[in-house]
N, C-alpha and C positions, 0 to 999 in steps of 0.2 A: 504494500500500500504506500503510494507516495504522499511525503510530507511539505506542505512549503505554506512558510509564513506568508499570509498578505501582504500587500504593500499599498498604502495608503498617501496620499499626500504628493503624489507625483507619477508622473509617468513609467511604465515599466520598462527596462532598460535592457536593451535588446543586441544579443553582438550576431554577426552574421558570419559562421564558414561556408565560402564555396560561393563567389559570385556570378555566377551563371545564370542561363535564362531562368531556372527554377528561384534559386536565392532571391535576387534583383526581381523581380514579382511581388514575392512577398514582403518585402524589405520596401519596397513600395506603397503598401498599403502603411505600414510604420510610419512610413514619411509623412504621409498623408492623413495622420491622425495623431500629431502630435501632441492632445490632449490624453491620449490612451497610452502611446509608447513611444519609446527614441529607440534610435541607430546608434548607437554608443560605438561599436566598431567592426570593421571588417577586416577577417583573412583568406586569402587567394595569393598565390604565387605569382598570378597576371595582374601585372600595374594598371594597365586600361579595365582591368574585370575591378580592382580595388576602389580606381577613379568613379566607376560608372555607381558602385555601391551607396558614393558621397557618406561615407561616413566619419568624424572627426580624429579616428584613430583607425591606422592602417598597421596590418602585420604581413607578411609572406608567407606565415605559415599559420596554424590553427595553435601549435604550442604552448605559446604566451598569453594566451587565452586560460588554459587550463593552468598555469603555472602562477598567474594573476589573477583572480576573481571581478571582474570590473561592468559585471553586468549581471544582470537577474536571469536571464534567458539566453540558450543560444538555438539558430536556426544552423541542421548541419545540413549542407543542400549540395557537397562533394559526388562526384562521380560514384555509382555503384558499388564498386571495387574498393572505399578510401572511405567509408563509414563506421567503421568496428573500429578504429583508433581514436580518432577523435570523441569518438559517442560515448565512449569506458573513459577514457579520461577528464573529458569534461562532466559526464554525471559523477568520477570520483570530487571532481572541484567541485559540485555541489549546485551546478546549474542546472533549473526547468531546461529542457529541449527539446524540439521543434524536431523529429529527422524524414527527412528527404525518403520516400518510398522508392525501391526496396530496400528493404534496410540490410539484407546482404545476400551476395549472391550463391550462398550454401547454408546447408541446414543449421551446420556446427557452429558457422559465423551466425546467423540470428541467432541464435539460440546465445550465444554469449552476449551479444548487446540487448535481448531481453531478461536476462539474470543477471548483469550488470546493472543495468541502471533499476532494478528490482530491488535489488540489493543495495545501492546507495539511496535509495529510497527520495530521490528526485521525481517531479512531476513530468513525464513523457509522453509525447506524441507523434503521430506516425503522419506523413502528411498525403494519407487516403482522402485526397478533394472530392472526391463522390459521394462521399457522407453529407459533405451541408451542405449540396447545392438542394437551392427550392424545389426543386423537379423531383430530388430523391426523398424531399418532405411530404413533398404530395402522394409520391408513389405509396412510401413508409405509411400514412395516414389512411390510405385508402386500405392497404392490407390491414393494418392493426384496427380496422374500424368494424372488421367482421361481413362486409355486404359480400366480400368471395367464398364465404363459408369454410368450409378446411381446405387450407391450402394443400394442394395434388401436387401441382409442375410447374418451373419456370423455363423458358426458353431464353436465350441473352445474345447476343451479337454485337459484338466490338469493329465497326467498319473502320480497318485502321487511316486508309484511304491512300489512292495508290502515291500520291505524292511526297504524302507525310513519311509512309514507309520507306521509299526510294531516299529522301532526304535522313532522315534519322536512324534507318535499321539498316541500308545498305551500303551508305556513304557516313555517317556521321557516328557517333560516340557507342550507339548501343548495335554494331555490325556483329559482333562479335561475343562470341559466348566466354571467351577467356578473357577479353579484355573489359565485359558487363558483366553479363549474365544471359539468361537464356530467356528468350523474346516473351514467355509464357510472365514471367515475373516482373521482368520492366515495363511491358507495357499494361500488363493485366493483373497485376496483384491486386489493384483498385477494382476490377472488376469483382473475382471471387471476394475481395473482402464486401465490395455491395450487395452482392449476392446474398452469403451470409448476414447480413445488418435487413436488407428488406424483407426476408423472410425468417429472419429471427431463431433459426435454427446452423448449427456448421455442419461443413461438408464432412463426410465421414468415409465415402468411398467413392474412386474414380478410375473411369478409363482415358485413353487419351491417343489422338492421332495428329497427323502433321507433320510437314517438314518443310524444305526449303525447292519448292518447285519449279520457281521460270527464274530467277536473279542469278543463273549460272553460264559460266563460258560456252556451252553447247546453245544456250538457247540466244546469242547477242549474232541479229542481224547482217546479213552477209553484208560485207563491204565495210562494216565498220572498225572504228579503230579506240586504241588505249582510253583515248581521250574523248570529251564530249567536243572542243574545238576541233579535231582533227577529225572528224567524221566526216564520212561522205554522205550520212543516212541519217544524220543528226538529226532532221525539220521532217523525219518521217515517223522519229522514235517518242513517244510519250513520254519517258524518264529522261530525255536529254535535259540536263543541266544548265544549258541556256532556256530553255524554256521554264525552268523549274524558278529561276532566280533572277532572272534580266526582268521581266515586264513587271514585279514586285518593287525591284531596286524603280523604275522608272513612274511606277503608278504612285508607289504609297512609302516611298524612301528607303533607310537604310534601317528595316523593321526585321520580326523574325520571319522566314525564318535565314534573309540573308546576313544577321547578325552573326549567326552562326559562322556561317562561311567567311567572312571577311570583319577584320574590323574597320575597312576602307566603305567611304560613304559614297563614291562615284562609280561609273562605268567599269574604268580602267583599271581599278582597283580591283571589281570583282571578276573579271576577267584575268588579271592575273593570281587570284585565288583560284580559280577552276584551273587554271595553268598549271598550277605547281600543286595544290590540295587537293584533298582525299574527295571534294565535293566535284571536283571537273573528271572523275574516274569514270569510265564508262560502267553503266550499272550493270552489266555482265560480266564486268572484268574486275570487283569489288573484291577483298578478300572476307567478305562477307560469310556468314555462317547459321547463322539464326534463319529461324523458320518463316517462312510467309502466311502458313496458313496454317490453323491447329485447332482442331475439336476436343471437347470437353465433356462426357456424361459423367454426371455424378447423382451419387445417393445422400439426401441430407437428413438431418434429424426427421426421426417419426414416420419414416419411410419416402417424406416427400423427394422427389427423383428434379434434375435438372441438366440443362445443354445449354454448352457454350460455345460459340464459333468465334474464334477472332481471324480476320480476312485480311490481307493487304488491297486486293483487285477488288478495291468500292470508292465509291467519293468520300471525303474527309468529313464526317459527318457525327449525329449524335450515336450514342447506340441503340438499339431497339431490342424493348423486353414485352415478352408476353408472360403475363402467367393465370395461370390457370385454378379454380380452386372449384369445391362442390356447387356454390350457388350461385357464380359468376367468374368473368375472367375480365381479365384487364390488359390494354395493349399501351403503351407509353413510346415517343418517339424523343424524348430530351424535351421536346415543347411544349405537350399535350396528351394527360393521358385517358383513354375512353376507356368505359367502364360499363358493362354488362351485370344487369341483376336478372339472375333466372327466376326469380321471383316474380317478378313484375313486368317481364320480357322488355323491360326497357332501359336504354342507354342512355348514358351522360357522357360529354365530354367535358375534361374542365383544360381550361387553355392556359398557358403561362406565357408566351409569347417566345419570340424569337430570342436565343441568347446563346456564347460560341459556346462549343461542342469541346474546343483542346485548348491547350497552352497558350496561345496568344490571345484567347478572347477570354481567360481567367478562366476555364474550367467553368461555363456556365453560373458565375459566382461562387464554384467551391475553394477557388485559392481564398478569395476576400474572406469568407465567412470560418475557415481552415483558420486563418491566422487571427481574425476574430475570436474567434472560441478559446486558442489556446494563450492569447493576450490575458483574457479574461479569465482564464486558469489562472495565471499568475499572479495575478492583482488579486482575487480573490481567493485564491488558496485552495479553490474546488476545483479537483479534480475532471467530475462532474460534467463542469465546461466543455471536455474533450471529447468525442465520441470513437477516438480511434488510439485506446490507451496500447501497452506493450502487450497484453494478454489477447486483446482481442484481433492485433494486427500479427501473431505469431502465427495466430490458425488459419488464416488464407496466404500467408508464407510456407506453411507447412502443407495447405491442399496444393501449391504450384510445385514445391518440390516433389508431392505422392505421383504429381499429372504428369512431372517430367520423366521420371521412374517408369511410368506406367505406360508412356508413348515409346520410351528406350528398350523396354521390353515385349511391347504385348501383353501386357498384365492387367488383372484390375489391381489398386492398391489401395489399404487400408490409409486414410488418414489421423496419423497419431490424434489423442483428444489434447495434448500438451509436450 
């Protein structure tokens, strides 16, 4: 059970590891509600990630941090691979933290950054954004309201979208299973953990299919070459890199996701990033590794059964859930979810309105209200606030590592209950 004094009389004081698109996000909303919390300080090893953080104290590394206490809170929002160090050592120094999901890319690693900070008995959170967006309130509301009667079945579908995939799982940071982790956990741990939270039960057994289908050297276009500038077939390819990044750079500036790619704000600039970086690699000739496409059945509490597809070849989009229960079911698209009472043989829809889907449009409001909650854990010393503590965020870490097992072998596999 974690312990932490309130703080009254001032702002909650906030350091930031890891200034990256995920950090710099959240550290945003801080900025912007300086009557709730400050930026006290940031560490990254990149001087322009440090600059972009603006915060009044810079370090290089996350160390001095833990070796100094100079802040109530920290956000650890480091690469996959580079979270079990910092996490143990700043919960030893005695700060609430914020961690960046997945919080690691093996069993043995979670499993110590959740008995670690257990153990220092620090206030932690997981930062599964699909917990407090409005959309998962509704959904949550309409299940825990009883009109679907026993819940049967959920159906889920994560459309990763083919652009976003190409940019971030075949060129970008998460290509790679030894250098992340394996596609199932960084992109979808937020899924199975929603899963489990809307229907109120954990996943308990799974099967699991998938692999890495068209993003390989037999399947890359006759006539094309290394590069996406040096093709002959480039303006006939979907994933060409100019097309993914140039009319972005020209319509809506130096936004994500060509932040990524460059930290040059002009043409030239991003063209000579596709020149020499991993972003101008032809998406056939990646040394990419991770899956494009992987299914999901599982068995949850109480027999309830459920599937999950996550897709590369879809548009960049919400995800869409069905589920199903004795007196009605219910279909939800991120916007609007409609609702069947077999009672009354009549439908509702209730509408939320348009709001983005990924990363740069805040997670449909679940970064904002993510770093809300867990501010307010601070300040008030409750717990409570958080809905994505270290127990609850272990067991959809632990259904993606049963799904990985279980697609590497043809198995079904039991998911530990802890």
């Amino acid at each position: 059970m974690s312990t932490h004094t309130p703080i009254t009389g001032r702002p909650v004081r906030v350091a930031l590891v890891g200034a990256g698109n995920r950090g710099l996000t959240y550290a945003e909303w801080i900025k912007a509600h300086p009557e709730r919390a400050e930026l006290v300080a940031v560490a990254d090893p990149r001087p322009a990630a440090r600059a972009a953080a603006g915060a009044p104290v810079e370090f290089d590394d996350w160390r001095p941090l833990a070796e100094n206490r100079i802040a109530d809170a920290v956000i650890v929002a480091t690469q996959d691979r580079s979270h079990v160090e910092p996490v143990l050592a700043l919960a030893e120094a005695g700060y609430a933290i914020l961690a960046e999901k997945p919080l690691a890319p093996t069993e043995d690693e979670t499993r110590r950054i959740v008995e670690g900070v257990e153990r220092a008995g620090v206030l932690f959170a997981v930062c599964h954004v699909m917990r407090y967006t409005p959309y998962t309130d509704l959904v949550k509301e309409v299940v825990d309201s009883g009109v679907l009667g026993q819940l049967v079945s959920l159906d889920h579908l994560e459309p990763v979208g083919w652009w976003h995939y190409a940019h971030s799982y075949v060129r970008g940071p998460w290509r790679s299973e030894k250098d992340s982790s394996p596609m199932l956990l960084a992109k979808s741990c937020h899924d199975l953990d929603w899963i489990t939270y809307v229907m109120g039960g954990r996943i308990e057994q799974v099967s699991s299919f998938g692999g890495l289908k068209h993003f390989r050297p037999e399947n890359a276009p006759a006539g094309s070459a290394d590069r996406c500038l040096d093709c002959a077939v480039e303006s006939d390819c979907p994933y060409s890199a100019l097309k993914l990044y140039m009319p972005t750079l020209r319509e809506k500036g130096a936004v994500w996701p060509v932040t990524h790619v460059t930290e040059a704000t002009d043409e030239a600039g991003l063209v000579q990033a596709l020149r020499e970086g991993p972003y101008g690699v032809c998406a056939y000739r990646s040394d990419n590794d991770v899956v494009d496409h992987q299914v999901l059945a599982m068995q949850l509490t109480d027999g309830v059964t459920a599937t999950f597809q996550m897709v590369a070849f879809t548009e960049q989009t919400h995800r869409q859930t069905r589920i199903f229960g004795s007196h009605g079911w219910l279909i939800g698209d991120g916007e609007r979810v409609t609702v069947q009472d077999f009672r009354t043989g009549e439908s509702a829809v209730h509408e939320l309105g348009a709001s983005g889907s990924n990363a740069a449009d805040g997670h449909g409001g679940g970064d904002a209200a993510l770093v809300e909650a867990f501010v307010t854990a601070v300040a008030t010393g409750d717990a409570g606030a958080v809905r994505s503590g270290p127990a609850t965020s272990l067991g959809s870490h632990l259904a993606a590592f049963a799904a990985e097992r279980a697609r590497h072998t043809g198995t079904v596999q039991t998911v530990p209950a802890k």
